[in-house]
C-alpha positions as CSV (number, residue, x, y, z in Angstrom):
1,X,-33.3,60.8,68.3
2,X,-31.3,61.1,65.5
3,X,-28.1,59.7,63.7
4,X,-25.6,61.3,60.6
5,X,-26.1,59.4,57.3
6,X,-22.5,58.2,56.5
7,X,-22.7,59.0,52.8
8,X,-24.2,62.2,53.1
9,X,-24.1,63.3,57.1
10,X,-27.9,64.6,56.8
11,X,-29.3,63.3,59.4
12,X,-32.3,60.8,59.8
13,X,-35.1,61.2,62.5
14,X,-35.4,58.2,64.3
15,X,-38.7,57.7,65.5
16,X,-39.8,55.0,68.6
17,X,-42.7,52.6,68.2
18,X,-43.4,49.7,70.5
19,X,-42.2,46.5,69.6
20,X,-46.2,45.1,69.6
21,X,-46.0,47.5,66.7
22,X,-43.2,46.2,64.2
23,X,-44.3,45.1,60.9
24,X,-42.7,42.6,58.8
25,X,-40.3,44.7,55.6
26,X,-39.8,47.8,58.3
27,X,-36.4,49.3,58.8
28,X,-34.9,49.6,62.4
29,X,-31.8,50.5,64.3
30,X,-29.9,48.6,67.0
31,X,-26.3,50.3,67.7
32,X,-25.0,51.5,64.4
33,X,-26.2,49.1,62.5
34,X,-29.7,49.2,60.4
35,X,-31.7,46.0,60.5
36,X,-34.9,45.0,58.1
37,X,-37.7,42.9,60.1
38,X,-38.0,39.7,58.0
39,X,-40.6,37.7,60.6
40,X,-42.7,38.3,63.8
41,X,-44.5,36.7,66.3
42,X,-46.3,37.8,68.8
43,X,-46.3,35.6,71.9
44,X,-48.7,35.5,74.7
45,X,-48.0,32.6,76.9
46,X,-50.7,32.6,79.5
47,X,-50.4,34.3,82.6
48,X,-47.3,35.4,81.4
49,X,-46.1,38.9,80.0
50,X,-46.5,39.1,76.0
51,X,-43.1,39.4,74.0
52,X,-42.3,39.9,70.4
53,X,-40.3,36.9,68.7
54,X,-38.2,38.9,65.4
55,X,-35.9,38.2,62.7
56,X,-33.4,40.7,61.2
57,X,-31.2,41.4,58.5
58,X,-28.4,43.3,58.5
59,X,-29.1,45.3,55.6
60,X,-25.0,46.3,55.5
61,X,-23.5,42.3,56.0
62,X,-27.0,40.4,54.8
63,X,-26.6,38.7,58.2
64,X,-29.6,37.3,60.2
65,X,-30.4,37.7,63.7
66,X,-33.4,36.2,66.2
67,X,-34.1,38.8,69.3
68,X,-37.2,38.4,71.2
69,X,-38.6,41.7,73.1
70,X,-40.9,42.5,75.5
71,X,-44.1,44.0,74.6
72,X,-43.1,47.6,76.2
73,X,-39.8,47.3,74.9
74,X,-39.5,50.5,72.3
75,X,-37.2,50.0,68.8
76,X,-36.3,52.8,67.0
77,X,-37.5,52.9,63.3
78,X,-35.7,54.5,60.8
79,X,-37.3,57.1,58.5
80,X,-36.6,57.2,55.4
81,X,-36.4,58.9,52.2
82,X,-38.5,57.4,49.6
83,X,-38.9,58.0,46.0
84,X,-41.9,56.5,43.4
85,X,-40.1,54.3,41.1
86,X,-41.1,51.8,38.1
87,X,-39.6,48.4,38.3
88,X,-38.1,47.6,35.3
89,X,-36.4,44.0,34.7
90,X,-34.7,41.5,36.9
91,X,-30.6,40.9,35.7
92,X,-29.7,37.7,37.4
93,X,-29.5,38.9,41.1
94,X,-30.1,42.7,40.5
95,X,-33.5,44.1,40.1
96,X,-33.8,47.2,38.1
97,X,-35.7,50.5,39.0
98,X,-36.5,53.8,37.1
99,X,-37.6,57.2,38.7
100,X,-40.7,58.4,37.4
101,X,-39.5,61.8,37.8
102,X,-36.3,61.8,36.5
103,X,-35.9,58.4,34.7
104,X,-32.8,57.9,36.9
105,X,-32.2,54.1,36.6
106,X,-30.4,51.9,39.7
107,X,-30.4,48.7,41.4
108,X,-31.5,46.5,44.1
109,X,-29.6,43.3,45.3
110,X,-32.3,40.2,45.5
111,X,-30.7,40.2,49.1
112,X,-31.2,42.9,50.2
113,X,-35.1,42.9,48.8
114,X,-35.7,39.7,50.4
115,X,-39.1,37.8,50.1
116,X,-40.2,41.1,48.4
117,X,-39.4,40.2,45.2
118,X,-41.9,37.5,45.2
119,X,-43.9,40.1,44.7
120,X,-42.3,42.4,42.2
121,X,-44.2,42.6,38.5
122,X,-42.7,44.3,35.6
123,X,-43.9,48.1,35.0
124,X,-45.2,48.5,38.2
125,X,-44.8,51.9,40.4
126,X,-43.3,51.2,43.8
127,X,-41.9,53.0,46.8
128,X,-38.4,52.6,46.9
129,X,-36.4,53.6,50.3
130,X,-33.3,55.3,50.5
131,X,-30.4,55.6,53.2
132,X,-28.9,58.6,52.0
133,X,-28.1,58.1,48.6
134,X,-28.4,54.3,49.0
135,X,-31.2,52.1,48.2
136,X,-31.9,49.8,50.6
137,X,-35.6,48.6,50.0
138,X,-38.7,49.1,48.9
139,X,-42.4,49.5,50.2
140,X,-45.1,47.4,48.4
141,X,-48.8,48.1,48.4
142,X,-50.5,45.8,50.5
143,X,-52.0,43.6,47.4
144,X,-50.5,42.7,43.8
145,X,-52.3,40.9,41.5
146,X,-50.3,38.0,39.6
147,X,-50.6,35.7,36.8
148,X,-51.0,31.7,37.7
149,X,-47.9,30.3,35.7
150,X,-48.4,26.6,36.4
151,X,-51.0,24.6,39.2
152,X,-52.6,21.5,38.8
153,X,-56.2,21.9,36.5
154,X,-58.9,23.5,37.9
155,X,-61.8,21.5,39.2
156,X,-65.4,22.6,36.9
157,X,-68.0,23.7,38.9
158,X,-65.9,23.1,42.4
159,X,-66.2,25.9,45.2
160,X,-64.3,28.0,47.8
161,X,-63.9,25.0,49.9
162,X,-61.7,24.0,52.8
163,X,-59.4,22.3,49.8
164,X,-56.6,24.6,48.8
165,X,-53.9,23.3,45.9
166,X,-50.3,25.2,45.8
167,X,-50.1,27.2,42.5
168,X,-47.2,29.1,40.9
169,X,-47.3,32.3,40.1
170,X,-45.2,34.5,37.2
171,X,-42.8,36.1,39.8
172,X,-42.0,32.5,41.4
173,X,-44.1,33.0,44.2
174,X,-46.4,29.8,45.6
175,X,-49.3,30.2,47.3
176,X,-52.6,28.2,48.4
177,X,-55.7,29.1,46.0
178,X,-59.1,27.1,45.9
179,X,-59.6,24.4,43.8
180,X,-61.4,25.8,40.5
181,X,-58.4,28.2,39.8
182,X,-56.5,27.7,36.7
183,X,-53.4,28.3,34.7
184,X,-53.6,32.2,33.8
185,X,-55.9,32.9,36.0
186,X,-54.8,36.3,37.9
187,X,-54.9,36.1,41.7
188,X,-55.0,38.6,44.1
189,X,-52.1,38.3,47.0
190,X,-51.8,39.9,50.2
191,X,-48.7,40.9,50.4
192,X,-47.6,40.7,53.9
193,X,-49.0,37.3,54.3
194,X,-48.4,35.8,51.0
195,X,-52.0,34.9,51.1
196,X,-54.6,33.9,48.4
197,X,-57.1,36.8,48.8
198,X,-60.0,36.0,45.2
199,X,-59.4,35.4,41.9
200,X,-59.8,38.5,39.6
């Protein structure tokens, strides 16, 4: 299937996936409208047939929307152009991209990039998606590594333990590390989860 880009009328191949196979940050239609999947759950209650518990965003309005699906139920996923880009600096609500290629610069709302941003560090190369001529988000790798900006002092000598301590990161993000980890340390995060993965 396939639908006319309004700012360009190329048209985009729309490809179907199951909704057991949505990932959080992918881009999917319903009607006209295009729709960024901000949370999932999967749901398997009991005897019961599984179903899919989302969150949207409208990535035209910025409005939310809950739907729950069946596991067979099929969403179509919009493909998109994409283009390697360096992110440059944040301007209040705008963050600000250059092509590698061309050293085009543009702009991302902080809406439209959502929890994303968290994970956005100056100078690096990301994947940024493109409706036509519009961007309207980007693709991160699967781990950044980030500075720890403020956390309560490390513990000497303490271990990976069962005790975790929320620390703050240099984009704003908070996450759970272990106990001995300490102001500029750099963490590795998983990016999807927003998870602690070891400290570098």
């Amino acid at each position: 299937m396939s639908f006319a880009c309004p700012e360009t009328g190329h048209y985009r191949i729309m490809a179907s996936i199951q909704a057991t196979r949505l990932r959080k940050g992918m881009l999917v239609k319903f009607g006209n409208d295009l729709f960024r999947v901000l949370d999932l759950q999967h749901v398997t209650p009991g005897n019961l047939r599984g179903f899919v518990r989302a969150r949207f965003r409208n990535i035209r309005n910025g409005s939310l929307s809950d739907q729950k699906l069946r596991s067979e139920d099929s969403v179509e996923r919009a493909v998109l152009d994409e283009r390697e880009m360096q992110y440059m600096y944040r301007d209040g609500d705008s963050f600000h991209f250059m092509d590698t290629a061309t050293y085009e610069q543009l702009h991302i709302d902080a809406e439209a990039l959502g929890d994303l941003a968290n994970y956005l560090v100056s100078e690096a190369t990301i994947t940024v998606e493109f409706y036509g001529s519009e961007p309207v988000g980007i693709e991160l790798p699967l781990t950044v590594d980030l500075k720890v900006t403020e956390t309560v002092p490390g513990i000497k000598g303490a271990t990976a333990s069962a005790q975790v301590k929320p620390a703050t990161l240099e984009t704003g993000l908070v996450v759970q590390v272990p106990p001995f980890i300490d102001v500029d340390d750099v963490v590795r995060v998983n990016t999807e989860t927003g998870e602690y993965l070891k400290k570098l």
